[in-house]
N, CA and C atoms as a LAMMPS dump frame, in Angstrom:
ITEM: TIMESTEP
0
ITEM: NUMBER OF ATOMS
378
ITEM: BOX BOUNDS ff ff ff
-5.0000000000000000e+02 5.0000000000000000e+02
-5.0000000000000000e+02 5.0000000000000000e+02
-5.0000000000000000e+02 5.0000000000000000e+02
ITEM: ATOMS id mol type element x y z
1 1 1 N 385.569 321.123 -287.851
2 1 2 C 385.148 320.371 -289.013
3 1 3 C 383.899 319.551 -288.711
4 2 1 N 383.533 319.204 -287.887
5 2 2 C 382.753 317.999 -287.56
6 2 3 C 381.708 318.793 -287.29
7 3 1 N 381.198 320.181 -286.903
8 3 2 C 380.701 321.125 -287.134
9 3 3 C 379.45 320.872 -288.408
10 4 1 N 380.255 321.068 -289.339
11 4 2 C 379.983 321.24 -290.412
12 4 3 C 379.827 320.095 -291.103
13 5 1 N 380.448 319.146 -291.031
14 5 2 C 380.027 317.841 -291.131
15 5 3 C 378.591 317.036 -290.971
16 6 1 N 378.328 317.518 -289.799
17 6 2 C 376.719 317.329 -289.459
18 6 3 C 375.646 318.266 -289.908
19 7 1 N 376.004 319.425 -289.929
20 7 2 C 375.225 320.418 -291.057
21 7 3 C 375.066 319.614 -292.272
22 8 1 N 376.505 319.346 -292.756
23 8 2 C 375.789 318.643 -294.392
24 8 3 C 375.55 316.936 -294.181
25 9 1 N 375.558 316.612 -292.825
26 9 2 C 374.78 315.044 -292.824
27 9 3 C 373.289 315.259 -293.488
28 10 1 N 372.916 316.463 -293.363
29 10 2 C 371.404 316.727 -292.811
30 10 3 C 371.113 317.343 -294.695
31 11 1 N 372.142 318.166 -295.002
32 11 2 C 371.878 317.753 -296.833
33 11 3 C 372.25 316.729 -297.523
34 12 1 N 373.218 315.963 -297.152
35 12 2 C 373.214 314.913 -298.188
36 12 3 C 372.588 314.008 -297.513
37 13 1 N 371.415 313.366 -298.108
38 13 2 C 370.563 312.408 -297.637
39 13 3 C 370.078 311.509 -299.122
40 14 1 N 369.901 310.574 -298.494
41 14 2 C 369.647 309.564 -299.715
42 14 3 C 368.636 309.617 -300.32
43 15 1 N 367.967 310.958 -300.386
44 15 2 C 366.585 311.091 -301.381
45 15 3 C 367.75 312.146 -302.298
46 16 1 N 368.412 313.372 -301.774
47 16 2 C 369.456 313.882 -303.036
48 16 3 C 370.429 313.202 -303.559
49 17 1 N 371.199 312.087 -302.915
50 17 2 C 371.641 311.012 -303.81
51 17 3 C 371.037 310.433 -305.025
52 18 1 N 370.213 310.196 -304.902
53 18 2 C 369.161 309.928 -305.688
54 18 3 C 368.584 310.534 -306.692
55 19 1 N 368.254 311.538 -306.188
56 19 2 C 368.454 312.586 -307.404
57 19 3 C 369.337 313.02 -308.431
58 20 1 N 370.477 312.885 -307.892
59 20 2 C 371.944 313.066 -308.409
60 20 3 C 371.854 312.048 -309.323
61 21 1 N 371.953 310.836 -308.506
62 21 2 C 372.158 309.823 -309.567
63 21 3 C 371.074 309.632 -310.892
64 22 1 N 369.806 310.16 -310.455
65 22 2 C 368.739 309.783 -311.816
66 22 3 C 369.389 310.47 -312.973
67 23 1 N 370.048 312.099 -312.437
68 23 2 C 370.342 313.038 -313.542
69 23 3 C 371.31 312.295 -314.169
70 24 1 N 372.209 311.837 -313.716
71 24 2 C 373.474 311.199 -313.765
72 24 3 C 373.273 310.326 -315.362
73 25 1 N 372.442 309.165 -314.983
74 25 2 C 372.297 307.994 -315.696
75 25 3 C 371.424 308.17 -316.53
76 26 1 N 370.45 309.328 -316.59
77 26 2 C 369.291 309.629 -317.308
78 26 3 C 369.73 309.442 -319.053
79 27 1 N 369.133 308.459 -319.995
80 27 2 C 367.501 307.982 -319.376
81 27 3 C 367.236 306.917 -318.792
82 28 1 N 368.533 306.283 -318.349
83 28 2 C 368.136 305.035 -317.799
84 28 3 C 367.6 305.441 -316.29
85 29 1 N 366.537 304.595 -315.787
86 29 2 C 365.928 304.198 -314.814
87 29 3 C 367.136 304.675 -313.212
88 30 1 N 367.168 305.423 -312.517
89 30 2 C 367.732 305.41 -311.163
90 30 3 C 367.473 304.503 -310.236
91 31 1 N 368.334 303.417 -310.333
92 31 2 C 367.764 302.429 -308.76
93 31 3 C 368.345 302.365 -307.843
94 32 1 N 368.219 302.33 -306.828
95 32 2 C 369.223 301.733 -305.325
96 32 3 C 368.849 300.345 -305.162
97 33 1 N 369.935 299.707 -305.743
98 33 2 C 369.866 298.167 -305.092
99 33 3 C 370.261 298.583 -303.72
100 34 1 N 371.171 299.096 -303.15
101 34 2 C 371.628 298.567 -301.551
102 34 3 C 371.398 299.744 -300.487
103 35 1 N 369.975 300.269 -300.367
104 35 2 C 369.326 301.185 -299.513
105 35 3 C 370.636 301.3 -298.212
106 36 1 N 370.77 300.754 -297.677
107 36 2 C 371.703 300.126 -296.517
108 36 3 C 372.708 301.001 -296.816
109 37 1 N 373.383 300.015 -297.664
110 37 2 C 374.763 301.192 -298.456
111 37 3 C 374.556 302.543 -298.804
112 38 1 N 373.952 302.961 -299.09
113 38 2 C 373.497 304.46 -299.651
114 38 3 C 374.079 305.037 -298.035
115 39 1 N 373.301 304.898 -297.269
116 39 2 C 372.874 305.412 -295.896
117 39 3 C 373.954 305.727 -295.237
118 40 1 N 374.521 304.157 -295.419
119 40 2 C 376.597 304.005 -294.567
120 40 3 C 376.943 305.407 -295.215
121 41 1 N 377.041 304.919 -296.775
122 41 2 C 378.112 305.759 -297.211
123 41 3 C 378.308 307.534 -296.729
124 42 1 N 376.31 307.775 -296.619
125 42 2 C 376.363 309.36 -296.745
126 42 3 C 376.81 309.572 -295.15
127 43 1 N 376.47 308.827 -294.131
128 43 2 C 376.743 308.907 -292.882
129 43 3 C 378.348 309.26 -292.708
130 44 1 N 379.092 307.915 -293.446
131 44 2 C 380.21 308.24 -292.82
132 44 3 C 381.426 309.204 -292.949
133 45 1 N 381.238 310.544 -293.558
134 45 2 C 381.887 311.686 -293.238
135 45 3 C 381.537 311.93 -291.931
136 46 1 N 380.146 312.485 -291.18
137 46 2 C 379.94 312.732 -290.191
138 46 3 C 380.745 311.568 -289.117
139 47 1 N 380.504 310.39 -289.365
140 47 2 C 381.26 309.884 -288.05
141 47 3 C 382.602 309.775 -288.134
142 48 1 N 383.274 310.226 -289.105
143 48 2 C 384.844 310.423 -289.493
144 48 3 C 385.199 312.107 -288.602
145 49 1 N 384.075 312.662 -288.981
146 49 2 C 384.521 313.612 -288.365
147 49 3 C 384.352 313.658 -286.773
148 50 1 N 383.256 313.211 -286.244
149 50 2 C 383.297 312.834 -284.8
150 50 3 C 384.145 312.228 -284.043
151 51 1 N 385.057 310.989 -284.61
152 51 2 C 385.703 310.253 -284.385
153 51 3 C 387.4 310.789 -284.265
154 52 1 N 387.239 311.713 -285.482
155 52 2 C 388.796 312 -285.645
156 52 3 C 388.395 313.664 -286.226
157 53 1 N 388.216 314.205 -285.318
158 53 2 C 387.843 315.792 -285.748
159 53 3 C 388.836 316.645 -286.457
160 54 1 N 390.355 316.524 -286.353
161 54 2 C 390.984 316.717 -287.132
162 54 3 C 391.082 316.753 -288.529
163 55 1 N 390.556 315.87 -289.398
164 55 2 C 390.39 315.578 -290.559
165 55 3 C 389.87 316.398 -291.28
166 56 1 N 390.672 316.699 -292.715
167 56 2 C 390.823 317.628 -293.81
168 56 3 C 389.363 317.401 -294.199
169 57 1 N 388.393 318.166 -295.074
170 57 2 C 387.326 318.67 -296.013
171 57 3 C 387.661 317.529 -296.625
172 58 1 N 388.936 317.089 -296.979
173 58 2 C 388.916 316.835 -298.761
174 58 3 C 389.305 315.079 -297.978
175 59 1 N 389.56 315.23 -296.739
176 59 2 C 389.457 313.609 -296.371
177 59 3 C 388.342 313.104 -296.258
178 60 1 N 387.129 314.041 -295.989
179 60 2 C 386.03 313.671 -295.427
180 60 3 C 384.724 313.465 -296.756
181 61 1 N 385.571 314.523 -298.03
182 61 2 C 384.922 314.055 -299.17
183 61 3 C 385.551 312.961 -299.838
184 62 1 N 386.705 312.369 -299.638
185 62 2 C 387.005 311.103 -300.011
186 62 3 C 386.53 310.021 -299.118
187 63 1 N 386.098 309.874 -298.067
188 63 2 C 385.3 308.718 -297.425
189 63 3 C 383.938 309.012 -298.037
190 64 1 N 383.412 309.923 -298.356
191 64 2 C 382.028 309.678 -299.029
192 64 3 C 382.031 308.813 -300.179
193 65 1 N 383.325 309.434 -301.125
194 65 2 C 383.485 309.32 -302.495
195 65 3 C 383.74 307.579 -302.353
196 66 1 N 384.84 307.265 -301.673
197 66 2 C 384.954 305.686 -301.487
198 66 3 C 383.925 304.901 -300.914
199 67 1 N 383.114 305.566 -299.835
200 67 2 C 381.944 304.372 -299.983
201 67 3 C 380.984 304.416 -300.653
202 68 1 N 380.813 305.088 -301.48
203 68 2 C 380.03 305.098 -302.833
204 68 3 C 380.2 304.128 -303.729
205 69 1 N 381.673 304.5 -303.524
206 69 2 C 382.564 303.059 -304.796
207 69 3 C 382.517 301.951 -304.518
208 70 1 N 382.618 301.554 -303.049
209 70 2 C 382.845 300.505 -302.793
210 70 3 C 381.867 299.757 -302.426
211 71 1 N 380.699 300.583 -301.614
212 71 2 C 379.215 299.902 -301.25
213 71 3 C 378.109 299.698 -302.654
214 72 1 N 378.408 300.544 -303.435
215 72 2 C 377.785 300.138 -305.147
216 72 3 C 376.183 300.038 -304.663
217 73 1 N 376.045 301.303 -303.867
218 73 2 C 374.153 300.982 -303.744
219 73 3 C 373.522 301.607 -304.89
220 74 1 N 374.078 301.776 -306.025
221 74 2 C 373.337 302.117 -307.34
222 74 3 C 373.334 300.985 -308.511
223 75 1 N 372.436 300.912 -309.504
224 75 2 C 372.266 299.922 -310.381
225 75 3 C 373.721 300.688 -311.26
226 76 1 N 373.478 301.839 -311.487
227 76 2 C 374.367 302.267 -312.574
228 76 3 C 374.654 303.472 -312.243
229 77 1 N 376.125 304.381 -312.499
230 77 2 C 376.587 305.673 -312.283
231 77 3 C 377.191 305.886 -310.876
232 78 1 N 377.685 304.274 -310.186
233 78 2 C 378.19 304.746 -308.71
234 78 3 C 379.196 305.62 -308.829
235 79 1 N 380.6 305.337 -309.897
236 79 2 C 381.808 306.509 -309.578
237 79 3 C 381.174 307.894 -309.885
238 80 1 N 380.331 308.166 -311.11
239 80 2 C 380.05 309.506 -311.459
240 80 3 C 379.349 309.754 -310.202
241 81 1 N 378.535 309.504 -310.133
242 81 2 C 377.386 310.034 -308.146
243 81 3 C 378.462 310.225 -307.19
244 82 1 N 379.37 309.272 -307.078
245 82 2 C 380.482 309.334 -305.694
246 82 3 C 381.344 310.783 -306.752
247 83 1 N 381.91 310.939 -307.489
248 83 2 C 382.642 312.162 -307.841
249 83 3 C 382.02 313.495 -307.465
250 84 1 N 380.726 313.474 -308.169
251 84 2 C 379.671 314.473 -308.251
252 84 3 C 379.164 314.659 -306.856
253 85 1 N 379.052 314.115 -305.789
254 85 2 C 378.886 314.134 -304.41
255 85 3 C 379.816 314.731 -303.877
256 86 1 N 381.329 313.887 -303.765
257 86 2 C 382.076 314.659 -303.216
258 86 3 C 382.858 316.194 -303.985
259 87 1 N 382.404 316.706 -304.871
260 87 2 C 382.882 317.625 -305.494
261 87 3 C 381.636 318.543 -305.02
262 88 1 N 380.75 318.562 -304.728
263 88 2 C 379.444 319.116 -304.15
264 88 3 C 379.872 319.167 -302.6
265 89 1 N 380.323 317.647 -302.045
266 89 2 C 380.439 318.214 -300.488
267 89 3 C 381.644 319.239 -300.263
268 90 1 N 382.874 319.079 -301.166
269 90 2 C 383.767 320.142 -300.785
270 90 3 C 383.513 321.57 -301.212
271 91 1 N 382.469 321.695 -302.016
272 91 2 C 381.6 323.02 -302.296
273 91 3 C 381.154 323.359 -301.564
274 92 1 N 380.704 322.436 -300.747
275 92 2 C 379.426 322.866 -299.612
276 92 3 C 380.352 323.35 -298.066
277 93 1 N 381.251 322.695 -298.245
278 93 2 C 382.71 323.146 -297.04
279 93 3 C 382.997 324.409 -297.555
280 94 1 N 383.024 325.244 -298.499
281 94 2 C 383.335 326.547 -298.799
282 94 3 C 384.876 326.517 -299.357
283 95 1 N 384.92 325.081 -300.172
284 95 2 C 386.36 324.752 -301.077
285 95 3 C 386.164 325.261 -302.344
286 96 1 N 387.189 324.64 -302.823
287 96 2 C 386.747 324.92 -304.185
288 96 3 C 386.629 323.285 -305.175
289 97 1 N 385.453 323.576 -305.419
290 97 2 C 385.106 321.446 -305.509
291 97 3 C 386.369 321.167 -306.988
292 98 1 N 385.987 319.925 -307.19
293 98 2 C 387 319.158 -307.79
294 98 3 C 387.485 319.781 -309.074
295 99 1 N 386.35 320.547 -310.068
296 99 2 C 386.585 321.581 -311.451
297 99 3 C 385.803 322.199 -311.109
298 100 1 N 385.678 323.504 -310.436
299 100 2 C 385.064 324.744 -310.534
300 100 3 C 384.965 325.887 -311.294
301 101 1 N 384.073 325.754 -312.356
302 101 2 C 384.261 326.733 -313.38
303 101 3 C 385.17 326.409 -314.678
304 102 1 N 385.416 324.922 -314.518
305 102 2 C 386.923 324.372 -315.389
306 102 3 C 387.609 324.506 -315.652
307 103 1 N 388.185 325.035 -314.289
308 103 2 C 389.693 325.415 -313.768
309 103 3 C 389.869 324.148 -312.638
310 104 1 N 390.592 323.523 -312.362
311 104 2 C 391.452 322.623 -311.766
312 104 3 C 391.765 323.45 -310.22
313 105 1 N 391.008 323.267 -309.534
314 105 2 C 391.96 323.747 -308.199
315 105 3 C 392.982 323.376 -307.606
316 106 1 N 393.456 324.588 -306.676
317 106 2 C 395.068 324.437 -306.48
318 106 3 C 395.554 322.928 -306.068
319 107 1 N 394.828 322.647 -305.201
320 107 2 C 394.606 320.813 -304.354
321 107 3 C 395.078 319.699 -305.257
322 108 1 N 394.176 319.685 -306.416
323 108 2 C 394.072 318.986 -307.482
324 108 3 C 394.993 318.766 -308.499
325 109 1 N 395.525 317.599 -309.178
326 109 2 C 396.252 318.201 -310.65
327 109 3 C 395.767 318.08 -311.624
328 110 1 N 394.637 317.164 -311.47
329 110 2 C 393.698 317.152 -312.963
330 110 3 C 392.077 316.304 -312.361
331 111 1 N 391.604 317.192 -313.018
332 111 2 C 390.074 316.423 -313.328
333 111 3 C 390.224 314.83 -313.821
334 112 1 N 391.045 314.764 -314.698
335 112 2 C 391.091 313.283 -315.434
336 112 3 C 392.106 312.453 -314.614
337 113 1 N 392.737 312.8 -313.342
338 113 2 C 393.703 312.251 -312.265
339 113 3 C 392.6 311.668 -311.079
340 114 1 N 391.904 312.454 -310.865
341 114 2 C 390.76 312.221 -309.893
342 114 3 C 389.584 311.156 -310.38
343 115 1 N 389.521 311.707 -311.485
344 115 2 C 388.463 310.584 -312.452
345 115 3 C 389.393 309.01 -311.85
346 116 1 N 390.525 308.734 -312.909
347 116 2 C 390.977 307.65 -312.764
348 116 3 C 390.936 306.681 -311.553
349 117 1 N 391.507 308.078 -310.36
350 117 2 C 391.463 307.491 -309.404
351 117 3 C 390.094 306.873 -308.574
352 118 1 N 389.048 307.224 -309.009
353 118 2 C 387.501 306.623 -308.902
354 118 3 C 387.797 305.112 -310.214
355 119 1 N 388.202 305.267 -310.724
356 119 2 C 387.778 304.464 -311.213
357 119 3 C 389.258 302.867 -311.083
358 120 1 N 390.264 303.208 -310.359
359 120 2 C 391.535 302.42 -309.61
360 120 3 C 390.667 301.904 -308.18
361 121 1 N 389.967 303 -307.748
362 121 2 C 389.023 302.153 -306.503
363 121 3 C 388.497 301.279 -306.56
364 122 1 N 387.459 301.334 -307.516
365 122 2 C 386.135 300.952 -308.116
366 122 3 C 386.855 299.562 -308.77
367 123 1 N 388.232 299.388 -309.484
368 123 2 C 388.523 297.841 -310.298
369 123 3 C 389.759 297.667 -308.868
370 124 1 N 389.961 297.724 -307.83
371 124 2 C 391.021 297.469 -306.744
372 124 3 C 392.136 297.662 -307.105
373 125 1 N 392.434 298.421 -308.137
374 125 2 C 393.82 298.155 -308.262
375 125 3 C 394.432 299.747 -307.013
376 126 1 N 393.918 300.199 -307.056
377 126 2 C 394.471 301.255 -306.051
378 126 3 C 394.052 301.592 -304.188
């Protein structure tokens, strides 16, 4: 895993974050208030996986997805960017990302279960 982990350190970088997010929020303005945060967040799959090489695809797209949520280095659209990221990084693992084709993969029980749960992070209650 950790393999591959560092392969996609090297695509997700905080200029395609960025990108993501402009599409995201468009037409409003794309900003990074917390450059810093951006950086942690995309990093730390790779050192999750170094650290603890064991670790599932779909653990390693939920540490992206949560420090997205939780470091808030966007003005606007952090849960949609953190969803849309990690549904892209488990694509990029050769999964099947979060709605592929808008079908629900096997992993998953709902698109609108996963949503919530971005958004139980994002107000602490979960």
């Amino acid at each position: 895993m950790s393999a591959h982990a560092a392969r996609l350190a090297r695509l997700f970088t905080p200029a395609y974050a960025r990108r993501i997010n402009a599409q995201i929020v468009f037409p409003t303005e794309s900003v990074v208030v917390k450059p810093r945060e951006l950086e942690s967040a995309l990093s730390r799959p790779l050192h999750v996986a170094v650290y603890e090489p064991d670790r599932s695809a779909e653990y390693l797209a939920a540490t992206l997805s949560y420090a997205i949520i939780k470091g808030h280095p966007f003005q606007y659209g952090n849960k949609r960017t953190a969803f849309f990221l990690a549904n892209e990084y488990l694509r990029a693992m050769g999964m099947p990302g979060l709605a592929d084709g808008g079908k629900v993969g096997s992993v998953y029980k709902s698109v609108v279960e996963i949503a919530q749960r971005h958004i139980d992070v994002a107000s602490r209650t979960w």
